[in-house]
Every structure is written in C-alpha cells, then in structure tokens.
N, C-alpha and C positions, 0 to 999 in steps of 0.2 A: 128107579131110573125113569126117567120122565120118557115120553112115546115123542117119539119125533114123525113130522109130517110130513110132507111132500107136495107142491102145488100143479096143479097141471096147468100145462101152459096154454089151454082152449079155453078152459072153463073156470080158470083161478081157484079150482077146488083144491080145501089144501086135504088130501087122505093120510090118514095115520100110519106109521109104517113101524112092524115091530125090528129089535135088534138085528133079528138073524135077515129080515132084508134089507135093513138100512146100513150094515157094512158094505155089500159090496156094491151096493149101490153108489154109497156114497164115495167108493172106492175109485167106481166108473166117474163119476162124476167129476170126481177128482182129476181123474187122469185127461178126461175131455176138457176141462176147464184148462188145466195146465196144455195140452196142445192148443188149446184154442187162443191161450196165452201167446206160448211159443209161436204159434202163426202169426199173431197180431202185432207182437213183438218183430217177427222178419219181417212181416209185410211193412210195419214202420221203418224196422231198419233199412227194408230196400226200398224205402219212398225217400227215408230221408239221406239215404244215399245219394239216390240219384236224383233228389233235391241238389245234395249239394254237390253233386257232378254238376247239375246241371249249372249251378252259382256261378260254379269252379270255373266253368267253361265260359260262361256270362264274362264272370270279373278279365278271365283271360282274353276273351278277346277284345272287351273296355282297355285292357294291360296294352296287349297289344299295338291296340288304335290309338293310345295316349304315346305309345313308343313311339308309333310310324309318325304322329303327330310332332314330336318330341325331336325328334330322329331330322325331320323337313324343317325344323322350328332352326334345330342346332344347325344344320346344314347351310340353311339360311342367312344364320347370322353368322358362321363361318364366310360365306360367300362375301356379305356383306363388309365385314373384317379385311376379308382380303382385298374388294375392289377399294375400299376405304384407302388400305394400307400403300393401294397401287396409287389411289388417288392423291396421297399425301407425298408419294415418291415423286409424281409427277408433278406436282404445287412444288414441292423444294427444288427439282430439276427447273421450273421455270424460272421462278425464282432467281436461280442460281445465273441461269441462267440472261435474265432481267439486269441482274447486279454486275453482272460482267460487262453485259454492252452497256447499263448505265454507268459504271466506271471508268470505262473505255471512251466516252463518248464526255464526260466531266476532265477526265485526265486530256483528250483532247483539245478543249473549249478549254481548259485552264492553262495550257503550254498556247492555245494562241494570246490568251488573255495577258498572261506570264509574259511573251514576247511583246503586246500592243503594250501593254504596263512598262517593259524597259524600254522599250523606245520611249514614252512618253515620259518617262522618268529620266533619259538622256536628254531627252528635248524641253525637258522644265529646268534639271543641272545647269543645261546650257544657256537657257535664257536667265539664270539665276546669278550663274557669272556673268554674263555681261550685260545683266543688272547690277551686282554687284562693282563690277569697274566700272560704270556710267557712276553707281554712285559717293563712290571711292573717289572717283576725276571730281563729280561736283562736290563733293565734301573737302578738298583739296580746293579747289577754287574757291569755294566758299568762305574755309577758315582763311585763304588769302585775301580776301577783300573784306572778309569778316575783321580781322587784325585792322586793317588800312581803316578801314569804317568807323572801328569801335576808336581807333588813335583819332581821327578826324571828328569825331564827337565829341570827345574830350577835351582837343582842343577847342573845338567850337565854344563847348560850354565853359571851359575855362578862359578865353577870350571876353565871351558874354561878360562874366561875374567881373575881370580883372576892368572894364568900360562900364559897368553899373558902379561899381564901389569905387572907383578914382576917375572921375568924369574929368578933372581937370590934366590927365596924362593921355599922352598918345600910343595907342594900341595898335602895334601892324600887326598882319598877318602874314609872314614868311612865305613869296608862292611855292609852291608845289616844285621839290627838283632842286629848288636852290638853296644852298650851303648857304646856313645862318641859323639853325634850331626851327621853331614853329612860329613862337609869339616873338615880337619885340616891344617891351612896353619903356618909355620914354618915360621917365618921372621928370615932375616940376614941380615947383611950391607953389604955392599962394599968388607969389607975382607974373606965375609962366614962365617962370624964369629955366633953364633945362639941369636936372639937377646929378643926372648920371642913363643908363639903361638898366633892364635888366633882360636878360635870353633865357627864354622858356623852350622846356623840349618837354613832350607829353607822349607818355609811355603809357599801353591799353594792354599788357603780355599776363600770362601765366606766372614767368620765369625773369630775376635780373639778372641783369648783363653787366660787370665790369666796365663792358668799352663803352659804352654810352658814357660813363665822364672824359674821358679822352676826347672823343668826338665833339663831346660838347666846348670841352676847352679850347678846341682850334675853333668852331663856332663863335664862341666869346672870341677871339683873337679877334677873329675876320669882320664881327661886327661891332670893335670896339667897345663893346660894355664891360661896363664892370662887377655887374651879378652874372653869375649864369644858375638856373636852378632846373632840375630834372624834378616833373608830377609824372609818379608812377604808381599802379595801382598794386604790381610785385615789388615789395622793397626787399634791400640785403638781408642777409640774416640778421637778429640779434639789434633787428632796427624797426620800431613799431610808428615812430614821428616823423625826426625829421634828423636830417644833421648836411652839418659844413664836409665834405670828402673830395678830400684834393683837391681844393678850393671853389667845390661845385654845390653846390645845399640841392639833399634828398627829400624830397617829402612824399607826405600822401595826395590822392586830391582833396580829401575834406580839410587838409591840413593849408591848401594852397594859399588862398585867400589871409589867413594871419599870417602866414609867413610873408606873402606881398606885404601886408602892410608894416608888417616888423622892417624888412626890407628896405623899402620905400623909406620911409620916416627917417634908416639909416645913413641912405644915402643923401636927403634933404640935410640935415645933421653936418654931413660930410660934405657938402656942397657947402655949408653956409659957413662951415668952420674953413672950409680952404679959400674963399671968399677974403674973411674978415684978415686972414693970416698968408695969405697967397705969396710967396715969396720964400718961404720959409721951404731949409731944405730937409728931405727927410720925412715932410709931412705924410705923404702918400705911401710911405712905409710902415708908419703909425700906426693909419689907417688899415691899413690892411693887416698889421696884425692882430686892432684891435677889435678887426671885423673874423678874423680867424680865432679870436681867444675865447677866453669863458665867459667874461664877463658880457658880451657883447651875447654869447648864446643863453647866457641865464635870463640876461634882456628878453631875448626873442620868447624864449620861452613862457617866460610871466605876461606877454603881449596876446601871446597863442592861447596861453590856459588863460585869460580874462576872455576872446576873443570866440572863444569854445563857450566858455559859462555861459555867456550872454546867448551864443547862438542856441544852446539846450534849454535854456530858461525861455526863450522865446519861440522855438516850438513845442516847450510843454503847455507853456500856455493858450499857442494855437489849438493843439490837442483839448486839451481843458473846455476852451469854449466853442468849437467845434462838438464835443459828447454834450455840451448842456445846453447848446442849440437844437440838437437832436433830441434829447428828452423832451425839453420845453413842446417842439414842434410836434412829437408822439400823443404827450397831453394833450395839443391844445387841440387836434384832430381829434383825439376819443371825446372830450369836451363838445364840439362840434358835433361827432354824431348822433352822442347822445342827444344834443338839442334837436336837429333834426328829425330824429325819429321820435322824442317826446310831444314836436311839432305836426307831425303825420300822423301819431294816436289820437292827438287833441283833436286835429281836422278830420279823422276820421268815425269819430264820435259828433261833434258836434253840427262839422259840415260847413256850408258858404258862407255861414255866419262868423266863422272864425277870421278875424284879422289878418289881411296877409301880410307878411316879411316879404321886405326887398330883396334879403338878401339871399333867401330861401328858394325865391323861384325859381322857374327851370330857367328863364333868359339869362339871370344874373349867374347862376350858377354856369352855364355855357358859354359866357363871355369873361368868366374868372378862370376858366379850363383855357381858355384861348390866351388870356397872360400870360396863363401858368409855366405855357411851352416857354416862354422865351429868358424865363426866371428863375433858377431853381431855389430860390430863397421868398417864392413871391409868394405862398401859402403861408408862410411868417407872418411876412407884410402884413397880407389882405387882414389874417388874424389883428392883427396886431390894432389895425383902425380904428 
C-alpha cells in the first residue's frame, strides 16, 4: 500500500501520512469538505434565490408598469371609440338632420316651381289655342282664295294657250260674277267668217262635282254656243281624258288644247257644211248627233293622240338638247381652264417675254363677266367665236 501524503497549506510541504492516521483524517476531511460543500451549495442557493426574487420582482414590476401602461393605452382608445362613436352619432343626427331641411326647402321651391310651371303651362295652352284658331281662320281663308286663285290661273293660262294657238278666233274673258262659264272663244275660219262658240268653265278642286255640267248647260243656253266644255284638274271616276257627258266634253287641262282644236275644226266643218246646204231641214239634228256619236269621238281622239305625240316628241327633244348643251358647255369650260392655267405655268416660267392673249387678260376677262350677267347662254357664245 502505497504511503499517502498530506500538504500543508503555508508551506506546500507535502508530509507522508501512515494508514492509521490517514483514516481519520481523511475522514475529517471528508466531512469538512462535504459541509463546506453544503454551505456553498445554500449560500448559492440562497443567492440564486434571491437572485431570482430579486428578477421575480424586477419582471413584476416591468409586468406591472406594461399593465398600468396597457390598462391607460386600453382606456384611451376606449375613450377614444366612444367619443368617435358619439362623433358619428352626431355627424348622422346632422346630417339627418341637413336632409330634412334640405328636402323641406326642395319640396318647397319645387310646389312653387310646380305652381309657376302650371301657370305657364296654362298660359302657353292658351296662347296655343288661339294660335291655333288664328291659324285655322287663316288656313280657312287661305284655302278659300287659295281655290278662287288656283281656278283663276288656270283660266288665265288656259285663255293664254286658247289666243297663242288660234290667233284668228276671238277669246273673251267672262267678268267676274256673271253667268256665262269663264272663257268664251268665238271660232272662225280662214275668211273671219263666225263659225260657232264654244263655253269654257275651268275647274282647280280636289274633288268632282256632278252639278258643274247642269250649270254649265244653262251657261251654254244663256250664251248661245254650241260647245260647252269643263278643264278640270279632278275628273269623274273611271275617266283619265276626256269625254262628251250630257252634252258637255270633260277633259284634262294638258288635254285642253287638242280637244279645242278637234272642236274648233268641228265646228268650221259644221259651219261650212250648213253654209253650202242651209235650208235643209233636220240638218242641225245631224249635227248634233254626229257630234254626240263615235265616230266623231274616235275623230277627236286620233286628233288628241297625234296632238299629244308631237307635243312629247317635241319636248323630248327640248330635253335632249338642253342635256347636250350643258355637257358641251361643262367641256368647253374645263377646256378653257385647263388653257388658262397651262397659260399661267407658261408665264410663270418664262415671264414678260411670253406673248400675251387678248382674251386671257384680266380687262377682257372682266368685261366678259359684265355680258355674262345679262346672257345666260353667253359663256357658249363667247366660247364658241
């Protein structure tokens, strides 16, 4: 067994210690060590005890101070919440408040408006009606002189045409008021000699009328002739020309004129035949029937439809050279400007050396504007030189 040592603690001496004193020595030793343990042990325990009392107490009153903090934080924004809450009560109370008097005060201003609106709305109705009778009365006058007007141009123009195309017959004009139709035209032949009448009545309507041939027939009476013819622009039903009705001949007005001269021609005819045979009894019954029958209307008719062709043939051809006057006139202008302006490049390149045109000038060109007003065919013309 090996000799154990011992060191002392002044001198670091280590001395040799046998068995029998190294038991209980090391016995004490032992036991000193272990309390010295045990002490160091409580005195840690009671340090780190009240270490962490002391933490303990630390953290709690940081806990604390984060509550009270926490606690005034919460309370605040409670507070805040409520006056918010109060604030939004009292925004919608205004509000509501707002919207009442503004509707009260709209609802007011629109029942005066509502009221100034139906007055104004009675007072335009009113002036509306009597606008509308002003022009109900003038439209009632109107179509009445409008009627007398349009009849009175008709006859005028059919007067005209009946004194152009039979220069050798006499054309009155019925006055105004007196019983005898409109026109009275006096036919005569060749010699002036008087060959019958014939009694115009010139109709300008909508609608025909029956009694205008009665009328007319006492008309014919009172003026002695022996045609009487109705120009109406409404003819009867089922009637597009012309015809003989109850011994009065219907026509149109484009139809007037062939029927005069069918007419006319008849009555010369009739004149020169009671002429050559004057004496003879019965003749004037003949006459009239054979101025009532077919033959004498297939007459008129093939007089009308020659009398028609010529007049459509002769303003197609008006037409005709009226469109090829106008083409012609279109060219001869584009023609023309093109030279002028090829004339202005020229002079505009070459300058004072270029040749002038007469006809180019401004004088001549402003004194060709000054014809021009009084001609409207003279830009042809001038072309045409």
């Amino acid at each position: 067994m090996e000799a154990t040592s011992i060191t002392c603690p002044k001198c670091h001496h280590h001395f040799p210690l046998t068995a029998a004193i190294e038991q209980p020595i090391l016995a004490k030793a032992r036991e000193q060590l272990d309390a010295e343990r045990e002490k160091i042990a409580q005195e840690a325990k009671k340090s780190a005890t009240e270490e962490l009392m002391r933490s303990m107490q630390e953290l709690q009153a940081k806990l604390a101070a984060k509550d009270k903090k926490l606690l005034e934080a919460q309370q605040a924004e409670l507070k805040l919440i409520r006056e918010k809450a109060d604030f939004e009560e009292q925004r919608k109370a205004f509000d509501l408040e707002v919207a009442h008097k503004t509707e009260a005060v709209k609802e007011e201003v629109s029942k005066k408006k509502d009221e100034e609106f139906r007055l104004k709305e009675m007072e335009l109705t009113k002036k509306q009606d009597d606008l509308k009778k002003q022009l109900d009365e003038m439209k009632r006058k109107m179509e009445q002189g409008s009627q007398q007007t349009q009849g009175e141009v008709l006859e005028v123009d059919l007067e005209g045409r009946l004194c152009r195309c039979f220069e050798e017959d006499e054309v009155l004009e019925v006055p105004k008021g007196a019983h005898g139709g409109d026109i009275l035209q006096h036919v005569k032949n060749e010699m002036g000699q008087t060959c019958g009448s014939i009694i115009w009545e010139c109709k300008r309507t909508k609608t025909w009328s029956d009694g205008w041939i009665g009328k007319l027939k006492d008309d014919k009476l009172a003026a002695k002739a022996q045609i009487g013819v109705i120009v109406s622009s409404a003819m009867p039903k089922e009637l597009a020309s012309f015809e003989c009705r109850e011994g009065i001949w219907v026509t149109t007005p484009a139809l007037a004129l062939p029927l005069a001269a069918a007419l006319r021609l008849t009555l010369i005819e009739v004149a020169a035949a009671r002429r050559s045979v004057e004496g003879m009894q019965g003749k004037m019954e003949l006459v009239y029937e054979y101025i009532s029958g077919p033959q004498f209307k297939a007459r008129v008719m093939a007089i009308v439809e020659g009398f028609s062709a010529m007049r459509e043939d002769l303003e197609a051809e008006k037409k005709a050279v009226l469109r090829l006057w106008a083409k012609r006139e279109k060219q001869i202008e584009r023609v023309l400007t093109n030279t002028i302006g090829m004339h202005g490049d020229v002079a505009g390149i070459i300058g004072k050396s270029l040749p002038a045109i007469e006809h180019l000038e401004l004088d001549a060109i402003a004194d060709e504007s000054e014809e021009d007003d009084g001609d409207p065919h003279f830009r042809f013309k001038s072309l045409n030189r």
